[in-house]
SEKEKE-308885 format. One line per field, with one value per residue (C-alpha): chain; x, y, z; residue in one letter. Coordinates in nm, 4 decimals, always signed. Example, Ala and Ser with C-alpha at 12.3 -4.5 7.8 and 13.67 -1.06 7.14 Angstrom:
ch: (A:A)
px: (+1.2300:+1.3670)
py: (-0.4500:-0.1060)
pz: (+0.7800:+0.7140)
aa: (A:S)
END
This chain:
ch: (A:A:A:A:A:A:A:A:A:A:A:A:A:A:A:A:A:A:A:A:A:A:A:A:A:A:A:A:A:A:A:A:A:A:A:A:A:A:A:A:A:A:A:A:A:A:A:A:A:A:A:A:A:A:A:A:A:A:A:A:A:A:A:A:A:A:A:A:A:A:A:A:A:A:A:A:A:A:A:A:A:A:A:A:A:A:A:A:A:A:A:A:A:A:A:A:A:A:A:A:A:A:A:A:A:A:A:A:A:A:A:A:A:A:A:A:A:A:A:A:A:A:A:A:A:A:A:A:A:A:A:A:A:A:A:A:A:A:A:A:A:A:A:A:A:A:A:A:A:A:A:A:A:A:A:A:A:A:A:A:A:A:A:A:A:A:A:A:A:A:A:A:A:A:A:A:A:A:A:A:A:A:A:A:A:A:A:A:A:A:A:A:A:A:A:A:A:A:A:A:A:A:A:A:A:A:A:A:A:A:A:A:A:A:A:A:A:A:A:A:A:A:A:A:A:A:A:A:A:A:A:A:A:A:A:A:A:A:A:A:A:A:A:A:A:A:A:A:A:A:A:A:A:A:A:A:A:A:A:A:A:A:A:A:A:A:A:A:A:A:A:A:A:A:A:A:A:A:A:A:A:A:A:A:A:A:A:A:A:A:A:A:A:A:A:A:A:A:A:A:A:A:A:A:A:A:A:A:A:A:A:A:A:A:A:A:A:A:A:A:A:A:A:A:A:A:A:A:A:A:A:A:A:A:A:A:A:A:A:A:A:A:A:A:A:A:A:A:A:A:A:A:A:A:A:A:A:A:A:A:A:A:A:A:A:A:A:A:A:A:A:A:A:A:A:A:A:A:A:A:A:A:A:A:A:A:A:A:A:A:A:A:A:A:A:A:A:A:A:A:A:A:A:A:A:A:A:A:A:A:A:A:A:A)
px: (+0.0000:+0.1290:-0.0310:+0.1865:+0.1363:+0.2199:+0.4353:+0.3170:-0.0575:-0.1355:-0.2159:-0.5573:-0.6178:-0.5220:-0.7347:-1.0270:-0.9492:-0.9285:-1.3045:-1.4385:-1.3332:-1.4545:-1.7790:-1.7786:-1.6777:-1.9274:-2.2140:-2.0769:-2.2855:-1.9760:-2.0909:-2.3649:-2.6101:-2.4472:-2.3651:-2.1003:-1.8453:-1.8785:-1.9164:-1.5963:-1.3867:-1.5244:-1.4087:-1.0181:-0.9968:-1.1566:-0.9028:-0.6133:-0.6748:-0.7185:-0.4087:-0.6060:-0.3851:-0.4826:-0.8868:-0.7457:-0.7088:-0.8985:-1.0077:-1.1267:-1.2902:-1.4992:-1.6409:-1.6603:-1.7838:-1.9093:-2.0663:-1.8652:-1.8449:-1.5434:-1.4117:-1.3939:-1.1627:-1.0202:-0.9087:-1.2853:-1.3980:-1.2706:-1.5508:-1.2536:-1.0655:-1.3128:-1.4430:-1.1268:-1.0682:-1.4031:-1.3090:-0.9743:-1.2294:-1.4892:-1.1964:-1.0116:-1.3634:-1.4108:-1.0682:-1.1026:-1.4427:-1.2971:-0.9009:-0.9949:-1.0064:-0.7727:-0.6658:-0.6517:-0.7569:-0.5543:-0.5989:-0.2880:-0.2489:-0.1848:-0.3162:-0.6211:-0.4369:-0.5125:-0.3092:-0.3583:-0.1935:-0.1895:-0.1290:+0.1734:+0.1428:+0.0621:+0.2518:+0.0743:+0.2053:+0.1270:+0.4426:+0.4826:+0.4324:+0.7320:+0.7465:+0.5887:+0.8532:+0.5357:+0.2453:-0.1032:-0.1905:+0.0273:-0.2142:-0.0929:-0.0098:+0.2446:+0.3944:+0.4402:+0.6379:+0.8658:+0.9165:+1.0175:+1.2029:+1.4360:+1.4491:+1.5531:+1.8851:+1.9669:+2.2852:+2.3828:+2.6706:+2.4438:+2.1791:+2.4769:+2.6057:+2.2303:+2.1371:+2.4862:+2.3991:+2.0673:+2.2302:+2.4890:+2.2469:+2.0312:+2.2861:+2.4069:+2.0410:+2.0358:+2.3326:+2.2467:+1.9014:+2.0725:+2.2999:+2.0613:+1.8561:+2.1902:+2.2776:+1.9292:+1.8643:+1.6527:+1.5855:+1.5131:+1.8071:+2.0891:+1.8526:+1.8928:+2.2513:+2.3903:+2.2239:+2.4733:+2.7933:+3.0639:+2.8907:+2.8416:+2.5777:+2.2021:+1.9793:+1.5830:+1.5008:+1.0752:+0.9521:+0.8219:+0.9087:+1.1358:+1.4871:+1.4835:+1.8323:+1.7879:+2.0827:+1.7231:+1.5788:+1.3467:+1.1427:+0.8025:+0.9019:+0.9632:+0.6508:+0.4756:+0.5906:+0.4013:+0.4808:+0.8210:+0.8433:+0.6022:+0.7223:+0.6399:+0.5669:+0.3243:+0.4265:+0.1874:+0.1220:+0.1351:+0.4910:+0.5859:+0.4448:+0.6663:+0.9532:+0.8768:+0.8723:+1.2233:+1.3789:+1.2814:+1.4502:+1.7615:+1.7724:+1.7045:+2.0233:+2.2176:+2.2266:+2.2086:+1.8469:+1.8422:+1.5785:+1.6213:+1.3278:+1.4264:+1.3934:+1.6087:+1.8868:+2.1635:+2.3269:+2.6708:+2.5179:+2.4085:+2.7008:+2.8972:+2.5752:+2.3190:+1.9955:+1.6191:+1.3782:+1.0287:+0.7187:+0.7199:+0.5809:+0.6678:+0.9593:+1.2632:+1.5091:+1.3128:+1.1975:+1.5684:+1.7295:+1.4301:+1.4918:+1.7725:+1.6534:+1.3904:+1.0731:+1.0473:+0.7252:+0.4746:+0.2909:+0.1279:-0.0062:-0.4060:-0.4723:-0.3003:-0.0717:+0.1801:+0.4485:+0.6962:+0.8857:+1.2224:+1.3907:+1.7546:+1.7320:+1.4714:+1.2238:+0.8617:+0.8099:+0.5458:+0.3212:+0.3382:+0.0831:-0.1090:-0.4187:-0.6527:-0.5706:-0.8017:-1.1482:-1.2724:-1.2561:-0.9769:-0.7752:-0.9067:-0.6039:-0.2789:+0.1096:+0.4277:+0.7681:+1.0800:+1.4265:+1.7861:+2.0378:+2.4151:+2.3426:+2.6358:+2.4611:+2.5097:+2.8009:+2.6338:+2.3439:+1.9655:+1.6693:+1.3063:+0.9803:+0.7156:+0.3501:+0.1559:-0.0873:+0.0108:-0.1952:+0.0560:+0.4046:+0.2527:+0.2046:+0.5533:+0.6962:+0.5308:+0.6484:+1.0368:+1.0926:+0.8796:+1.0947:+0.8669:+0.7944:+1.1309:+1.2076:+0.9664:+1.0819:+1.4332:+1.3124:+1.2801:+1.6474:+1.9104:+2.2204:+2.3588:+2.1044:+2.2652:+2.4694:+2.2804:+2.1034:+1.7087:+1.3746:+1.0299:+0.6505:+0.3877:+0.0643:-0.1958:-0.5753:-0.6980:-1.0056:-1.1750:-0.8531:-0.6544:-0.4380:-0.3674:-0.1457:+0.0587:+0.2144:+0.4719:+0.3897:+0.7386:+1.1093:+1.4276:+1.7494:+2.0948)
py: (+0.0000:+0.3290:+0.6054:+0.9529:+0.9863:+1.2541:+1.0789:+1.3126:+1.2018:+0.8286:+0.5827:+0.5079:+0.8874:+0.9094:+0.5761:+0.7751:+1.1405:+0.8942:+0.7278:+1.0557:+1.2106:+0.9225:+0.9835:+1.3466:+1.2711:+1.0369:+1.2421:+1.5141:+1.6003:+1.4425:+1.1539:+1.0706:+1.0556:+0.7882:+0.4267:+0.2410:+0.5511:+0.5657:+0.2001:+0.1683:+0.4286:+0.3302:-0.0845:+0.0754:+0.2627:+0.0250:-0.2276:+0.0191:+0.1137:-0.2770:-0.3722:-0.5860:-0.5815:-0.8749:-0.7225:-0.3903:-0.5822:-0.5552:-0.8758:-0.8906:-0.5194:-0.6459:-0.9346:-0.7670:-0.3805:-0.4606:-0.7960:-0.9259:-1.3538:-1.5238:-1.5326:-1.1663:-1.0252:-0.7164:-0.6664:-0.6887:-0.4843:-0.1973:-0.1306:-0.0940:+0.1247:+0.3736:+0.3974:+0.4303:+0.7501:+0.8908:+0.8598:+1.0843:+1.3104:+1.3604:+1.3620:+1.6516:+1.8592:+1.7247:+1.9010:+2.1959:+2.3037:+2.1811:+2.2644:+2.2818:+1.8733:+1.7136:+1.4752:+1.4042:+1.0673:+1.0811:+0.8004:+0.7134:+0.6781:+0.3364:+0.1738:+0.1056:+0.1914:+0.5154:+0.7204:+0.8774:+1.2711:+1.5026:+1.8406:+1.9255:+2.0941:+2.4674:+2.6678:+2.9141:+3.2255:+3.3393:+3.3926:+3.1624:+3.3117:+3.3267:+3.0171:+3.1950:+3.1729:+3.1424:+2.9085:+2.9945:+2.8504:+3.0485:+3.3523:+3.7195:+3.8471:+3.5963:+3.6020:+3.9956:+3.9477:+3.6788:+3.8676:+4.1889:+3.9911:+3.8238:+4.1588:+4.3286:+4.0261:+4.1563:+4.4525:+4.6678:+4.4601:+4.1711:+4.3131:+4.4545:+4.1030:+3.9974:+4.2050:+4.1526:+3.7446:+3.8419:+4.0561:+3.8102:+3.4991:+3.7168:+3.7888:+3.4204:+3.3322:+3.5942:+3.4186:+3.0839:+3.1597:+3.3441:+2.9939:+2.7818:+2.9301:+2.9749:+2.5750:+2.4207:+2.1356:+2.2911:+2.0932:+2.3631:+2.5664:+2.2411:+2.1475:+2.4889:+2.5172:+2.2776:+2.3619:+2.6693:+2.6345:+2.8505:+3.1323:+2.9699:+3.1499:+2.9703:+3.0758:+3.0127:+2.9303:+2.9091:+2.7686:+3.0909:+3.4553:+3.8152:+3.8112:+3.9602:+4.0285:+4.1433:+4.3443:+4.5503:+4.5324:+4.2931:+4.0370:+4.1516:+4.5283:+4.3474:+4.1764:+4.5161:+4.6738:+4.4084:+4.6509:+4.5610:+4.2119:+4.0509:+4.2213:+3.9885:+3.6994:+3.4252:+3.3317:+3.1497:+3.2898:+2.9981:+2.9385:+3.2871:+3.2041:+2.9221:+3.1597:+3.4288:+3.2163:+3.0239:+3.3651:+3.5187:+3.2003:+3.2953:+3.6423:+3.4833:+3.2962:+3.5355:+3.4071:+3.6519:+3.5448:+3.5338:+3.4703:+3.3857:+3.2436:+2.8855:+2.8634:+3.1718:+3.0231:+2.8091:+2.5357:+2.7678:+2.9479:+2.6982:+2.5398:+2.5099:+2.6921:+2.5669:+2.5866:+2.5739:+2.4741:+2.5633:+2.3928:+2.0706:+2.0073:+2.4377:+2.4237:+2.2492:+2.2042:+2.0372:+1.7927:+1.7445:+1.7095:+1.4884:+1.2410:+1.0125:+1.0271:+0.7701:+0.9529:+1.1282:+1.3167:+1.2027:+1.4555:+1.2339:+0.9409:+0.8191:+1.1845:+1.2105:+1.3804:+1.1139:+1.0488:+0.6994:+0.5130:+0.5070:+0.1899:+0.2354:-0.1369:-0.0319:-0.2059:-0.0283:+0.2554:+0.1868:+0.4750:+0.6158:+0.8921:+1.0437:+1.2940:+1.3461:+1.6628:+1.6559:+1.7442:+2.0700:+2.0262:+2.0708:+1.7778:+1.7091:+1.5156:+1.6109:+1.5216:+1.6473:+1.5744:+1.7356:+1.6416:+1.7477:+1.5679:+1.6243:+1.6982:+1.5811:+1.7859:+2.1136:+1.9520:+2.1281:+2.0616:+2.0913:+2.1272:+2.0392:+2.1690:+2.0623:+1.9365:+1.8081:+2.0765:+2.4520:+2.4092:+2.1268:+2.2950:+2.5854:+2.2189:+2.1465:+2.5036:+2.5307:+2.1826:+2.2344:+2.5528:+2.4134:+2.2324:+2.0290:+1.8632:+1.8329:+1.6800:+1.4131:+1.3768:+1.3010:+1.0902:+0.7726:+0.8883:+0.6850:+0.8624:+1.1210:+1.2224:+1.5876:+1.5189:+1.2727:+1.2814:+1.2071:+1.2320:+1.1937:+1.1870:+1.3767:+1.3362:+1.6886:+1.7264:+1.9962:+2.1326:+2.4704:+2.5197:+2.5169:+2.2270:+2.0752:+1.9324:+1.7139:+1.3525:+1.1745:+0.8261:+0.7513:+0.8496:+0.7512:+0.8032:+0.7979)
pz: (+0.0000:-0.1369:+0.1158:+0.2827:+0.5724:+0.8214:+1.1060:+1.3193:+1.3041:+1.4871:+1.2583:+1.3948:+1.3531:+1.0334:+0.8799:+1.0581:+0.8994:+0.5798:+0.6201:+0.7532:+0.4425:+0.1585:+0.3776:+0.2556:-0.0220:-0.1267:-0.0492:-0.2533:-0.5550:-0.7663:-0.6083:-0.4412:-0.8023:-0.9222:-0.8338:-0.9966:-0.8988:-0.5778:-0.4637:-0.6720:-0.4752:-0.1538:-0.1856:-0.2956:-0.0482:+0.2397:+0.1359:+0.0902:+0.4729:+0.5463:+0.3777:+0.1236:-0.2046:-0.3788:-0.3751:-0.5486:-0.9236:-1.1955:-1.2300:-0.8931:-0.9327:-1.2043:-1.0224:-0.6777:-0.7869:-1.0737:-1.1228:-1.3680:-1.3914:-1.3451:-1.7304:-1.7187:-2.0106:-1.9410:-2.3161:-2.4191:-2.1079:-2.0130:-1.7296:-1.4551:-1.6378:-1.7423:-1.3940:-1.2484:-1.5142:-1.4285:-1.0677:-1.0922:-1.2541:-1.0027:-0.7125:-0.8593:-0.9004:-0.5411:-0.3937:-0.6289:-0.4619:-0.0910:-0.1008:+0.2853:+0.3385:+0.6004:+0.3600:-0.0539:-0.1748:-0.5178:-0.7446:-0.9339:-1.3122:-1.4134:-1.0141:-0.9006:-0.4834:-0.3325:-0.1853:+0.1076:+0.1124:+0.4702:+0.4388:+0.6425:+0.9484:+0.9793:+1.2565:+1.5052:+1.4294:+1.8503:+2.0233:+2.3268:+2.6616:+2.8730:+3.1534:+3.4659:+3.7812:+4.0354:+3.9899:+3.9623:+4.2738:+4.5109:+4.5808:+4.4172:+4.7788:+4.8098:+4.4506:+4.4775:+4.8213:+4.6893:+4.3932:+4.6021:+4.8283:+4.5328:+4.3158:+4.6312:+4.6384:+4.3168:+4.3682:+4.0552:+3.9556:+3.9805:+3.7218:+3.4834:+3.4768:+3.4098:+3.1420:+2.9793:+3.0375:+2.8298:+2.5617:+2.4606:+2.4780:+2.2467:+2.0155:+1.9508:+1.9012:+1.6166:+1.5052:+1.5276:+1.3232:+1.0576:+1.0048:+1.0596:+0.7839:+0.5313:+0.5896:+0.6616:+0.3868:+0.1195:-0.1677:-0.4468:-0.3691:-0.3828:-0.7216:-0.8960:-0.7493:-0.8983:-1.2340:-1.1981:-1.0402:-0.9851:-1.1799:-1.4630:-1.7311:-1.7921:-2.0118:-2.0112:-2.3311:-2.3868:-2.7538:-2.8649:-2.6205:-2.7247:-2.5680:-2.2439:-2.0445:-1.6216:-1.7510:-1.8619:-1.5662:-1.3888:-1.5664:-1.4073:-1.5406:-1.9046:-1.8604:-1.7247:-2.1224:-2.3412:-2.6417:-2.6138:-2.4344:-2.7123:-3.0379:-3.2689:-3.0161:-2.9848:-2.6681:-2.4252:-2.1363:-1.9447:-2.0630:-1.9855:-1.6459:-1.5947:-1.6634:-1.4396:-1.1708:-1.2535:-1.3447:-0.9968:-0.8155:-1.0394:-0.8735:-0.4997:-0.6026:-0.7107:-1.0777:-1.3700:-1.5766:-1.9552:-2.1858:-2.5420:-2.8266:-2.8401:-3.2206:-3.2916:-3.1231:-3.2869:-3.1318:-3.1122:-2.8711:-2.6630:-2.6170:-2.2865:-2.0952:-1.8601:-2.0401:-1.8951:-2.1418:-2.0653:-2.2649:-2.4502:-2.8573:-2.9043:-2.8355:-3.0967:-2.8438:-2.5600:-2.8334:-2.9810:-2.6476:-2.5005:-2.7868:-2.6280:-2.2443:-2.1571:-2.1986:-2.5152:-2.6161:-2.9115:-3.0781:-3.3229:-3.2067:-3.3330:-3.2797:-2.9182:-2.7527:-2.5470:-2.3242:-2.4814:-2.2740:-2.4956:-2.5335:-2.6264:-2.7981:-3.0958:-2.9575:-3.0439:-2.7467:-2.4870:-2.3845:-2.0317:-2.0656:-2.3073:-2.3879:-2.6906:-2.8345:-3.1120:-2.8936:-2.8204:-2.4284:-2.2315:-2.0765:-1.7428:-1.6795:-1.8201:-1.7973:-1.7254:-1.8363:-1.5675:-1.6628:-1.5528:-1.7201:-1.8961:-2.2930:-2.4776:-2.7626:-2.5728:-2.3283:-1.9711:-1.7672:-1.8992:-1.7137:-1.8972:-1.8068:-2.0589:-2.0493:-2.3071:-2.2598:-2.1594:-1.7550:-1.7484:-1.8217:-1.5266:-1.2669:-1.3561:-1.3201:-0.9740:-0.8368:-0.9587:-0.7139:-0.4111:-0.1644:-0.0736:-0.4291:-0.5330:-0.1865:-0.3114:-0.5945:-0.4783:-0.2314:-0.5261:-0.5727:-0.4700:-0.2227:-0.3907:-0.6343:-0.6230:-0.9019:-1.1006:-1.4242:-1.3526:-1.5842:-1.4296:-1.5857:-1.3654:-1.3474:-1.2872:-1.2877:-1.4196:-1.3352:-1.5923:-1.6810:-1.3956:-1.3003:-0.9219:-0.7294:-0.9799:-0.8477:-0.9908:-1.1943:-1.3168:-1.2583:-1.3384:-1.1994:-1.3532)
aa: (X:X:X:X:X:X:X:X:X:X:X:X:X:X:X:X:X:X:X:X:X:X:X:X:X:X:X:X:X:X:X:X:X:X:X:X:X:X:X:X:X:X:X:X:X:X:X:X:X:X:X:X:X:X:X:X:X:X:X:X:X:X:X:X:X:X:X:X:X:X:X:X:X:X:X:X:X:X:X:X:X:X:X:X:X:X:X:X:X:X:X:X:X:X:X:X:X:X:X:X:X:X:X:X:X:X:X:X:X:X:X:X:X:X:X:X:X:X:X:X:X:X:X:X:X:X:X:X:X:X:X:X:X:X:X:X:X:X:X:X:X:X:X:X:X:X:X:X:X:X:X:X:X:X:X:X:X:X:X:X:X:X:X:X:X:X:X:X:X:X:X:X:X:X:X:X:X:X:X:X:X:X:X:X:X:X:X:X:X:X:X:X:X:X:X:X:X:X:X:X:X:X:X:X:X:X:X:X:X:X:X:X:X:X:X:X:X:X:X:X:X:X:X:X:X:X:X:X:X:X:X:X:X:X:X:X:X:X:X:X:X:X:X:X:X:X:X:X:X:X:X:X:X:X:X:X:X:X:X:X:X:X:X:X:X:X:X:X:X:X:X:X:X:X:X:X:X:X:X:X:X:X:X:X:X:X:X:X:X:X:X:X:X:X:X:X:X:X:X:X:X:X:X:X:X:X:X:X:X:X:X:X:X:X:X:X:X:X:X:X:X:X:X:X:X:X:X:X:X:X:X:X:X:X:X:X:X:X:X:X:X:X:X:X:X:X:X:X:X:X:X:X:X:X:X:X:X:X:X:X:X:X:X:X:X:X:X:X:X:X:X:X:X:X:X:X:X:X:X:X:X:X:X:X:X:X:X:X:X:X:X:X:X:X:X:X:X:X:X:X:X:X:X:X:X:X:X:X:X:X:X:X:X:X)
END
């Protein structure tokens, strides 16, 4: 069973936070007109919280949610699957309308086990009151004598010596926060670190945007003088998104941020640099340099838009992910390919942000400079993933436009 769990919650508490919520949920209007749906999410996740893997397969969900017979043929009957689709749906409208719920029932691509996802903590933002001296049940009277009476043992040296006691212990907390903060393990900054080292130069490079140098000025000034920024540009603005947010980490790093058209740049330029390539099918170098690694995207596939699993042998390439891009509607789930690898093409490190739709390249932007995300990430990563090359396939719901929370559904590390 695949759930996250907050170590800080008891178990028992948590499967009950868990039921509470599937209650809830099923009475929701996403659920609670129709039949099949429901009865289907409720028996994964009963089992999932009873530890009851061999019930969560499709063979068995067809005969046990759906009354299938025992010959069932999953090629012929895709009953399980479609439910389980419609399912991620009607979740992902559920959490859009109640981002407020103690916990997220996420059904992952490709499994028919929930997992189970706890907000983190939040902190009080109260100070703490200072430990009282006297306790509440020796009467005032007496705590304002034996206050006198110790202030009064006090001599001038003695408070000098006191307050200089306080000073200096207030001083090395200062200190001490100010390292602590500097050297505490953060995830995004030891990522996007070691994209640039020793002062090396990036550049962002978006499929279709005007150069833009912070030699200029700020990107959100750029962005404030559309005459200039998008002369001649086609750029989406989900993409340009993406790259105001990477560009303003840059800065908080100390890194110089510069934005050049990916198709107006030859490869002699590229060269030697660190590159960030935002979006995915408009952009020629994210598809040129995705081609060896072990996802690769498909623009053209029975009128989809996919994610391959490569295989270096010639064998045919499997599909990991895919959408229909040829309807009118909107993908209510979409996918996400992030990469950091060594090009031997450009001969420096590359970082890839692209979805197959544009809501999707925005998930993948946001979850590449939260520390938390990449911290899960890395946490499939063997030691020392610092330095290593890695590509992962996320998966994001996306609800009138506007995607979620994405999670990851495949990653490799090398």
């Amino acid at each position: 069973m695949t759930t996250y769990l907050e170590d800080s919650k008891p178990k028992l508490d948590q499967e009950q936070i868990v039921r509470d919520t599937l209650r809830s949920i099923l009475d929701s209007p996403h659920f609670s007109k129709s039949k099949r749906y429901p009865a289907f999410l409720e028996y994964v996740v009963i089992n999932t919280l009873e530890d009851n893997d061999a019930a969560l397969k499709e063979r068995v969900l067809a005969t046990e949610v759906f009354s299938r017979s025992g010959d069932y043929d999953s090629a012929s009957d895709s009953v399980v699957r479609v439910a389980a689709g419609e399912v991620r749906k009607r979740l992902a409208q559920y959490y859009n309308e109640h981002p407020e719920a103690p916990v997220r029932i996420d059904l992952p691509i490709g499994s028919y086990t929930p997992e189970f996802c706890f907000p983190p903590l939040e902190t009080n933002g109260s100070f703490h009151q200072p430990p009282q001296i006297f306790s509440e049940a020796v009467p005032a009277t007496a705590r304002s004598v034996a206050a006198d009476a110790y202030t009064a043992k006090l001599s001038k040296s003695g408070t000098r010596y006191l307050q200089l006691a306080l000073v200096t212990l207030a001083l090395l907390s200062i200190a001490g926060v100010a390292f602590w903060t500097m050297h505490k393990p953060n995830p995004a900054r030891d990522f996007w670190q070691t994209l640039i080292p020793n002062g090396q130069q990036a550049l962002i490079l978006p499929g279709k945007v005007a150069n833009y140098s912070s030699k200029f000025g700020s990107l959100p000034e750029q962005l404030a003088n559309k005459s200039s920024f998008y002369a001649g540009s086609a750029q989406p603005l989900e993409d340009v998104i993406v790259v105001a947010r990477v560009c303003a980490l840059f800065h908080e790093y100390h890194h110089d941020c510069n934005i050049y058209e990916a198709s107006s740049e030859p490869l002699e330029n590229l060269t030697g640099k660190a590159l960030v390539l935002v979006g995915g099918f408009n952009n020629v170098w994210t598809m040129k340099l995705l081609a060896p690694l072990p996802y690769i995207l498909e623009p053209n596939l029975n009128g989809t838009r996919a994610i391959m699993e490569h295989k270096p042998t010639g064998d045919t390439p499997m599909w990991v992910a895919r959408v229909d891009a040829s309807g009118s509607q909107p993908a209510v789930i979409d996918y996400i390919v992030l990469a950091r690898f060594h090009s031997d093409i450009t001969d420096n490190t590359v970082v890839i942000i692209a979805g197959l739709d544009r809501a999707a390249t925005v998930s993948g932007g946001d979850y590449l400079v939260s520390p938390g995300n990449i911290a899960q990430l890395f946490s499939m990563a063997p030691k020392g993933w610092k330095g290593m090359n890695f590509e992962a396939v996320l998966q994001t719901d996306v609800v009138s436009g506007s995607p979620g929370h994405p999670t990851v559904v495949a990653a490799k590390f090398w």
